[in-house]
GUKOL-379785 format. One line per field, with one value per residue (C-alpha): x, y, z. Coordinates in steps of 0.001 Angstrom, whole numbers, always signed. Layout:
N
x [X:...]
y [Y:...]
z [Z:...]
***
This chain:
130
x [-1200:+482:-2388:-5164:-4876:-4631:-8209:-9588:-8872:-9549:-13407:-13852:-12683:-15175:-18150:-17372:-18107:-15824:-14296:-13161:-10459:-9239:-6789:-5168:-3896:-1958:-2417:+622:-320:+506:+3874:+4597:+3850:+5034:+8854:+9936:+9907:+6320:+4893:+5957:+5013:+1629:+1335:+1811:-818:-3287:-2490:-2705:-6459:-7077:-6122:-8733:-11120:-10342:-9595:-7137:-5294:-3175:-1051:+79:+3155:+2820:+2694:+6083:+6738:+7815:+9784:+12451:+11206:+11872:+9237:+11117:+12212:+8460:+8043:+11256:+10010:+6597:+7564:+9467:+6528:+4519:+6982:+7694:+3663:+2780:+1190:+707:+2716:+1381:+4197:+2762:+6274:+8076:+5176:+5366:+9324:+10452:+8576:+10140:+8732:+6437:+6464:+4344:+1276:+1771:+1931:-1157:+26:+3552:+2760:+3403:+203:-32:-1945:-1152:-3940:-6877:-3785:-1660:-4871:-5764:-2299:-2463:-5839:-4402:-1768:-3798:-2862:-5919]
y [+10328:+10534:+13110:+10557:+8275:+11677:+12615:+9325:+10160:+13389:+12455:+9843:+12191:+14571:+12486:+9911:+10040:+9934:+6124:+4404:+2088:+3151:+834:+2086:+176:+2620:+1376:-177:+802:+4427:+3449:+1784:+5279:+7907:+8771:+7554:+11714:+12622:+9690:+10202:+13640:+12580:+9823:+12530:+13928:+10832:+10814:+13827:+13868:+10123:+10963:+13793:+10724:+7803:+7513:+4916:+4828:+1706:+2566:-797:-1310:-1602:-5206:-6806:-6704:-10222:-11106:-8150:-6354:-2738:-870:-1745:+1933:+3123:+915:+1943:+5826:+4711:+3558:+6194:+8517:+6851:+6870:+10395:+10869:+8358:+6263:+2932:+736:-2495:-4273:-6327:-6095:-7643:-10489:-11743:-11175:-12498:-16156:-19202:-18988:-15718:-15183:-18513:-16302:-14303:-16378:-17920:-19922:-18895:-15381:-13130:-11120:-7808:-9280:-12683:-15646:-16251:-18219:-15508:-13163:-15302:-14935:-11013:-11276:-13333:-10395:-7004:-5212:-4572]
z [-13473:-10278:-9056:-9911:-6748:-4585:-6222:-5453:-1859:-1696:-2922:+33:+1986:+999:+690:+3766:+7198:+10041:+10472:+13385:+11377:+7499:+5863:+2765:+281:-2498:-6109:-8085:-11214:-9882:-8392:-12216:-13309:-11171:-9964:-6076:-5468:-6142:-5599:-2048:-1964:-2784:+65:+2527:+1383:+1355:+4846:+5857:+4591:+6047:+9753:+9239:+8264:+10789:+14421:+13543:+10120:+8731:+5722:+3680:+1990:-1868:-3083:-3583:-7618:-8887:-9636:-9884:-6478:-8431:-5673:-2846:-3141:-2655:+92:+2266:+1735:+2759:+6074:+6700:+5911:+7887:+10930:+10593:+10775:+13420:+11849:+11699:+8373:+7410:+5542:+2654:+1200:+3638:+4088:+898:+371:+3921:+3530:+1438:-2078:-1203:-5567:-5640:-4571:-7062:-10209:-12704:-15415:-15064:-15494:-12651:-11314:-9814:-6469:-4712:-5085:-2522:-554:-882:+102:+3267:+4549:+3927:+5801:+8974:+9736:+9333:+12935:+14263]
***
């Protein structure tokens, strides 16, 4: 499992063409399913083939996990990937867990959701460093 989001890289970044700006989002659902160690094993590698891809690369945090915040972990080894690599981190976490209330974006019907609301996505949208 914790190859699969690897592959899906590795065929854009086979098939694409050269970008001037990539932002990469990495998937939750392969956080939920693969250990802190590999996982971030296999992020170096995702960016090792995107700054072969784009001029610029932005790497964003994994989306906080409401309400219990248990990939924290992946995020803090994230950033410091990405600041041993040079490259730029976008911090979703910290977005949505440093405002008042940032869970609110990320319930329907009392259920918590695995990505925040159109609010919570026009908030996300506002602070992308470009």
């Amino acid at each position: 499992e914790d190859l699969k989001e690897f592959l899906f890289v590795k065929n854009f970044y086979d098939k694409g063409s050269k970008k001037n700006i990539l932002i990469y989002f990495p998937s939750n659902s392969t956080i939920r399913k693969t250990h802190p160690f590999y996982w971030i094993d296999m992020m170096d590698a995702v960016i090792y083939l995107l700054t072969r891809k784009a001029e610029k690369i932005i790497i964003a945090s994994p989306f906080p996990s409401f309400p219990q915040l248990e990939n924290k972990v992946y995020r803090d080894k994230l950033k410091n990937l990405c600041e041993k690599r040079n490259v730029e981190f976008f911090d979703i976490f910290e977005i949505f867990t440093e405002i008042e209330n940032g869970e609110k974006f990320f319930k329907k019907n009392n259920i918590y959701t695995e990505f925040p609301d159109t609010q919570g996505i026009s908030l996300l949208a506002d602070k992308i460093p470009f």
